[in-house]
DONU-664134 format. One record per residue (C-alpha): residue number from 1; residue in one letter; x, y, z. Coordinates in Angstrom, 3 decimals. Layout:
# DONU-664134
+-----+----+----------+----------+----------+
|   i | aa |        X |        Y |        Z |
+-----+----+----------+----------+----------+
| NUM |  a |        X |        Y |        Z |
...
+-----+----+----------+----------+----------+
# end
This chain:
# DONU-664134
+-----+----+----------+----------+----------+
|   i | aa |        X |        Y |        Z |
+-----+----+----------+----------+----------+
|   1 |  x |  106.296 |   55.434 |   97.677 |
|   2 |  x |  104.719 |   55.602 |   94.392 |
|   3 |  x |  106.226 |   56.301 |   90.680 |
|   4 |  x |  104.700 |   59.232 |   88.883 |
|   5 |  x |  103.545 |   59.548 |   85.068 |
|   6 |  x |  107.015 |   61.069 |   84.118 |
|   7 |  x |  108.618 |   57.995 |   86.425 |
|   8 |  x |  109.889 |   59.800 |   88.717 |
|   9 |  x |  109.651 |   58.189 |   92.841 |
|  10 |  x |  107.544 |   59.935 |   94.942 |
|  11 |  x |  105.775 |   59.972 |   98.649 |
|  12 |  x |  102.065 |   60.852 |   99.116 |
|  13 |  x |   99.895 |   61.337 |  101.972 |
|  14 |  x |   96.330 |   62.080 |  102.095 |
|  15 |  x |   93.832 |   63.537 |  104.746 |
|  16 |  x |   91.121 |   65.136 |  104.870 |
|  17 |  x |   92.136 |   67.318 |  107.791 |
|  18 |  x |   94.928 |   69.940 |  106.103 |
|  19 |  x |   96.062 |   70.720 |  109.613 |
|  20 |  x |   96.924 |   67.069 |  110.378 |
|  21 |  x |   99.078 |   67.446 |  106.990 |
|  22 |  x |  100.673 |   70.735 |  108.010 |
|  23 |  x |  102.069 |   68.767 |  111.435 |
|  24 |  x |  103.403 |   65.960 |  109.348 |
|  25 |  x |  105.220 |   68.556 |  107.048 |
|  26 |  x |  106.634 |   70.311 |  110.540 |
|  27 |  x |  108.110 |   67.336 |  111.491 |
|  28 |  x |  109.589 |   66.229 |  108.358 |
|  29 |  x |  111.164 |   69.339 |  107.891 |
|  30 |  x |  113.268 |   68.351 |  111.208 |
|  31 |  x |  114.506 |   65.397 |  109.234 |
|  32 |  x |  115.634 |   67.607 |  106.069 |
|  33 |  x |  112.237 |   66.421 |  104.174 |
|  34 |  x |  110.517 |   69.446 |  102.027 |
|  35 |  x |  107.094 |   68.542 |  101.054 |
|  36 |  x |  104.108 |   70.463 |   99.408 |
|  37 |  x |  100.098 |   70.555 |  100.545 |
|  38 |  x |   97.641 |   70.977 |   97.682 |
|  39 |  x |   93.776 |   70.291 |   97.777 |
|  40 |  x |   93.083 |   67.815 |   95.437 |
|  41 |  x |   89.612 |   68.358 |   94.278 |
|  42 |  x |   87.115 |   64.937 |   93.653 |
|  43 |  x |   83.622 |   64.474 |   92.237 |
|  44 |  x |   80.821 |   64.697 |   94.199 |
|  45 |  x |   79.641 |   61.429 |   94.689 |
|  46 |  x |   76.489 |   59.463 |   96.885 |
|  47 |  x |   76.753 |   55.682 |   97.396 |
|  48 |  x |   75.441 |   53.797 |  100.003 |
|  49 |  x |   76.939 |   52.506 |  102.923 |
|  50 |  x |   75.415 |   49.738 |  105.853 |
|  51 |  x |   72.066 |   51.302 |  104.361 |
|  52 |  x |   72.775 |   54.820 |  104.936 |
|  53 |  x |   72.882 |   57.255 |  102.212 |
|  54 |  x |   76.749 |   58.744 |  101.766 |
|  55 |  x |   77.804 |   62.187 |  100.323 |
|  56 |  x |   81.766 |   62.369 |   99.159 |
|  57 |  x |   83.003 |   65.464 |  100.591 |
|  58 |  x |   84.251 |   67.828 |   98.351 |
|  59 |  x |   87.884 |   66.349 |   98.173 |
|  60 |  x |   90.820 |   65.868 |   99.897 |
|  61 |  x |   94.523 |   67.190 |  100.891 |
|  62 |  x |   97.384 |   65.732 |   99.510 |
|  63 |  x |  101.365 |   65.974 |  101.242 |
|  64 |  x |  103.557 |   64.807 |   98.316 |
|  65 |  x |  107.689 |   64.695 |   99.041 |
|  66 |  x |  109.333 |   64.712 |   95.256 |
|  67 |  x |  112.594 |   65.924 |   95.324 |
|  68 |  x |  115.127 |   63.329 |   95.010 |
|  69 |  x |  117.491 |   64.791 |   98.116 |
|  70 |  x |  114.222 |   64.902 |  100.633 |
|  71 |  x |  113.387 |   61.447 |   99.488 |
|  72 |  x |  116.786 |   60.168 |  100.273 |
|  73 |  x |  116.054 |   61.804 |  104.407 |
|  74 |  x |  112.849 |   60.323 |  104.269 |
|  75 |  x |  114.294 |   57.041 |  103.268 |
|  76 |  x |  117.496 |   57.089 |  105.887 |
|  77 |  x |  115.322 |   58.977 |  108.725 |
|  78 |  x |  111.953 |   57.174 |  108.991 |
|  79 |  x |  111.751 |   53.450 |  109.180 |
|  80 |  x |  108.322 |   52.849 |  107.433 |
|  81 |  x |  108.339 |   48.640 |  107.615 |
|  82 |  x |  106.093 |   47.399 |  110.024 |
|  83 |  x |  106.761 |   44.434 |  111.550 |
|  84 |  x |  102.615 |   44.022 |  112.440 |
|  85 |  x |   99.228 |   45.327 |  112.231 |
+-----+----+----------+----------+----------+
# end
């Protein structure tokens, strides 16, 4: 959960795969959590990685939950501590 620049709480998830994003949003749904899917666009950038050559891609997708009701689902329905790693 993140705070936004007008402080208000939000929940973000990004992929690169939009359908992966679209199955999250599916199954929130089933636990009263509305979300939105935008493409957030990024600079195209080359670095190097272990001595190979990398292009960005183009950008990315972004799920964000922002409405204060769905947040309050997400929060009673999914238990997001992890007890390891």
């Amino acid at each position: 959960m993140s705070i936004d620049s007008s402080g208000r709480p939000r929940i973000v998830l990004t992929q690169n795969n939009e359908e992966i994003l679209k199955q999250v949003s599916e199954v929130l749904l089933h636990f009263g959590v509305h979300c939105t899917i935008k493409f957030i666009k990024t600079k195209n950038r080359v670095h190097e990685t272990n001595g190979r050559i990398v292009r960005d891609g183009d950008g990315h997708w972004r799920l964000t939950v922002s409405d204060i009701t769905s947040i309050g689902n997400f929060v009673r329905s999914i238990d997001s501590v992890v007890d390891y790693k």
